[in-house]
N, C-alpha and C positions, 0 to 999 in steps of 0.2 A: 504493500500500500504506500501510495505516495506520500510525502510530508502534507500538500494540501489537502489530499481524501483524510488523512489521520487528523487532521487540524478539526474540517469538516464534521468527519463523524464523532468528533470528541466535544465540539460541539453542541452540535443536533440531539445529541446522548442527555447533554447537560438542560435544556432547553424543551427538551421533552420531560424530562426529572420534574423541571421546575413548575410545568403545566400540570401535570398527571398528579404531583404526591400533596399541594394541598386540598385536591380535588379528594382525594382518598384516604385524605388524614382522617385515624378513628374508625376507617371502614374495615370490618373483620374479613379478610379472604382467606377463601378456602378450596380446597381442590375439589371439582367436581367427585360426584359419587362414583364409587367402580363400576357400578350396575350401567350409571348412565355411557360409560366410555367403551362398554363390552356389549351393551345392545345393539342387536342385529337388527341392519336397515332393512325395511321393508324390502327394498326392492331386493335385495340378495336372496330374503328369502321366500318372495314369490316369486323368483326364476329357480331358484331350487325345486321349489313345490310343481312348477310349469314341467320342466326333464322330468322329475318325478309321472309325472299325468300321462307323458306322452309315451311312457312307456308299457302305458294299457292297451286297449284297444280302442278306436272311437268312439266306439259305442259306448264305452263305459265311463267316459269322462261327460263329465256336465259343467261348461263353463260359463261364467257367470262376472259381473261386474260390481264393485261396492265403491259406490261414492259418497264422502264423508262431509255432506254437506257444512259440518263446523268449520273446517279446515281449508276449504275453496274459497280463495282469495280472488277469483275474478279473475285470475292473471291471461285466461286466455292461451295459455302455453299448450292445452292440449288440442286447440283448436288449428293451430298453428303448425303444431307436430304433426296433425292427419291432415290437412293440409299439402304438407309438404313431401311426407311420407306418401302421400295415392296422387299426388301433384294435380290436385280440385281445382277444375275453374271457377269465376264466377257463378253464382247462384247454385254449386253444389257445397253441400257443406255437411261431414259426418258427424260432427262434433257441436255444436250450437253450446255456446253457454247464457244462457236467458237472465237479463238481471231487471229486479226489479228493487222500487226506491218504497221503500216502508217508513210509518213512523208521520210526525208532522214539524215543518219545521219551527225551528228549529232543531229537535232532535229526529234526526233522521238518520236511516242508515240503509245499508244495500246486499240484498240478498241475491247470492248466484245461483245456479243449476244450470248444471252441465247434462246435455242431453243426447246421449248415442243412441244409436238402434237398441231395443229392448231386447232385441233376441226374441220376440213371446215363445213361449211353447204352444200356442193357441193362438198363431198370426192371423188378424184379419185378412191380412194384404196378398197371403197365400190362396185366400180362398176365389177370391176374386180375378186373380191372373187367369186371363182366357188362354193361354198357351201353354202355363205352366212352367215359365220360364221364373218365377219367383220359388222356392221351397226351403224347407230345411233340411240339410246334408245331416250325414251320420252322424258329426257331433253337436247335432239341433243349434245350429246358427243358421239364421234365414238369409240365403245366399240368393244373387241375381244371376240365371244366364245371359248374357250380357247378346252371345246370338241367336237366343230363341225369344229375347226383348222384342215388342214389334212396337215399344214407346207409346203405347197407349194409356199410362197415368193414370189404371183405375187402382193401382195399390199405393200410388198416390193419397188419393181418395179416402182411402179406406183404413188408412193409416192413424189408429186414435191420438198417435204422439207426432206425427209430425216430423218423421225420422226421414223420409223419404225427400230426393229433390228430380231435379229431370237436365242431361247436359243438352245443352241445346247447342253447344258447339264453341263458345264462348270463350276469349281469350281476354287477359289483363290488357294486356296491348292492343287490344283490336281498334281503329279511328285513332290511332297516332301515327304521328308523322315519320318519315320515311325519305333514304334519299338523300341524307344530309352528312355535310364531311363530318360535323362536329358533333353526334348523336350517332349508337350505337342503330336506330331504325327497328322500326319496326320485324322485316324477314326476319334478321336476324336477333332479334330481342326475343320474340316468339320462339324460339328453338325449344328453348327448356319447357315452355308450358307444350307442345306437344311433341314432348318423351315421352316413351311409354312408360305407363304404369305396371305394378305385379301383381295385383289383385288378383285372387282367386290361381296366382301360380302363373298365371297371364303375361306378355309382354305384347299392353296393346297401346300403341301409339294414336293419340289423337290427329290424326288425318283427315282431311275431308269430311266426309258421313260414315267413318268406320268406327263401328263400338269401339268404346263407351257411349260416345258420339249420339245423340238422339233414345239415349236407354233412361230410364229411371236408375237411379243410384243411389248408395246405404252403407253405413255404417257395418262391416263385416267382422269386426274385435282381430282386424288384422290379422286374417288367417294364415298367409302368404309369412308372417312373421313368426306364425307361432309354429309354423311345423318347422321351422328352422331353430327353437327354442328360443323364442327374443317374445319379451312382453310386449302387449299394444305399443303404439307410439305417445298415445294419451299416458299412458300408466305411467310410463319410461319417464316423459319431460315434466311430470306435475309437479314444481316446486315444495309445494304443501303437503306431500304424499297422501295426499286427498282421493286417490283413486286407488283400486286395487285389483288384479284380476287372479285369477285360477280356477281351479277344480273343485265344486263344490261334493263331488262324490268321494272327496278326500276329506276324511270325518278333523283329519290336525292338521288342512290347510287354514292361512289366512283366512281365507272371505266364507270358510264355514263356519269359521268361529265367531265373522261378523254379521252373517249375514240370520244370525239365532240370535241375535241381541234383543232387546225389548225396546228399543229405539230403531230397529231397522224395517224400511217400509219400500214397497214398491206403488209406485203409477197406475191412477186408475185401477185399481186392483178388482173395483165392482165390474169391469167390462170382461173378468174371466178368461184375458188374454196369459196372461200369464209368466209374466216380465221377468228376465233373466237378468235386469239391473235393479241393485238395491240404491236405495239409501240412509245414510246416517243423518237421523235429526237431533 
């Protein structure tokens, strides 16, 4: 170290002393608890419990979502991550987080919900696809075939949560300008939004009128990620580990131990759908 860096941090050393210790004169510190520095983060161990799941059969796994309404700070990051993760245009969106403003003011304050696909085990939106191109696969996630879609938006419709949107083709860029030395343009700006996506295992580029393209589109709990053992992308980025996912047919995962709390509730539950997302109130 040089004489001016040593000069420097000897210092900044002193100068920070002088800020910090009559700020904490008289204040007792103490080392955090052992329990709290050797608690395992969630995410560690619902990707443990995830390899664990996928070593069943499909059949025998029942996955499911717990969102911990206390702890949802609004940030938006999971909407963000599926997003970017399924590369959504405009007016498609798997992730919605809804806020609403409570309270009068002066004392007000703002409640989130974050709202994926239900998963139901009772989907309306199954019953109603005239092609059959909407169902639930072996491990009961209601999937879209995206080529037997004929974009007719009756499960749309039919959809009591609102999980469902329609790609009509749409790009961030679309009606900007083009052409120009000093601007990346349009052609070429556009690139990334139509890469393909991996949904359902898929590599389908948004193209022209090629699916996804003209399909009704959903929230899938990232399946394309989970048979590779990676959690959602929502779960992954939630700052507030406000989300959680696994195997509720695994009696000492996470979300079975949450999803039996006496505070945890699903959606509309009188419509008999049958929602594979909880929540904590």
């Amino acid at each position: 170290m040089t004489n001016e860096a040593s000069l420097l941090d000897k210092y900044a050393s002193e100068v920070f002393a002088g800020v910090v210790t009559p700020v904490l004169d008289g204040v007792e510190i103490s080392a955090a608890p052992a329990s709290d520095l050797t608690k395992e983060d969630a995410l560690v161990r619902m990707n443990a419990e995830l390899k664990r799941a996928l070593e069943k059969p499909a059949s025998e796994r029942h996955w499911v979502m717990v969102i911990d309404l206390r702890k949802c700070v609004g940030c938006t990051a999971c909407t963000v991550a599926c997003i970017a993760e399924n590369k959504l245009p405009p007016g498609v969106v798997y992730r919605p987080v809804t806020i609403e403003e409570i309270g009068t003011y002066p004392n007000v304050s703002m409640k989130f919900l974050p709202r994926p696909c239900m998963q139901c085990d009772e989907p309306p939106c199954t019953e109603v696809c005239p092609v059959t191109a909407t169902y639930k696969n072996e491990e009961g996630i209601v999937v879209i075939d995206y080529d037997q879609c004929i974009g007719c938006r009756s499960c749309i419709s039919a959809c009591p949560y609102g999980a469902r949107t329609f790609d009509f083709g749409q790009t961030y860029t679309q009606a900007t300008p083009d052409g120009f030395d000093f601007i990346l343009g349009q052609s070429n700006a556009d690139d990334y939004e139509r890469l393909a996506n991996v949904e359902y295992g898929d590599n389908r580029a948004r193209v022209g009128r090629n699916s996804p393209v003209g399909n009704a589109r959903k929230c899938h709990f990232c399946l394309h990620r989970i048979k590779d053992g990676m959690l959602p992308a929502c779960t992954s980025t939630c700052i507030g580990r406000a989300t959680y996912f696994g195997d509720a047919n695994d009696p000492t995962s996470l979300v079975a131990e949450l999803i039996n709390k006496p505070n945890a509730i699903r959606l509309k539950e009188e419509l008999g759908a049958k929602p594979r997302v909880y929540y904590i109130v």
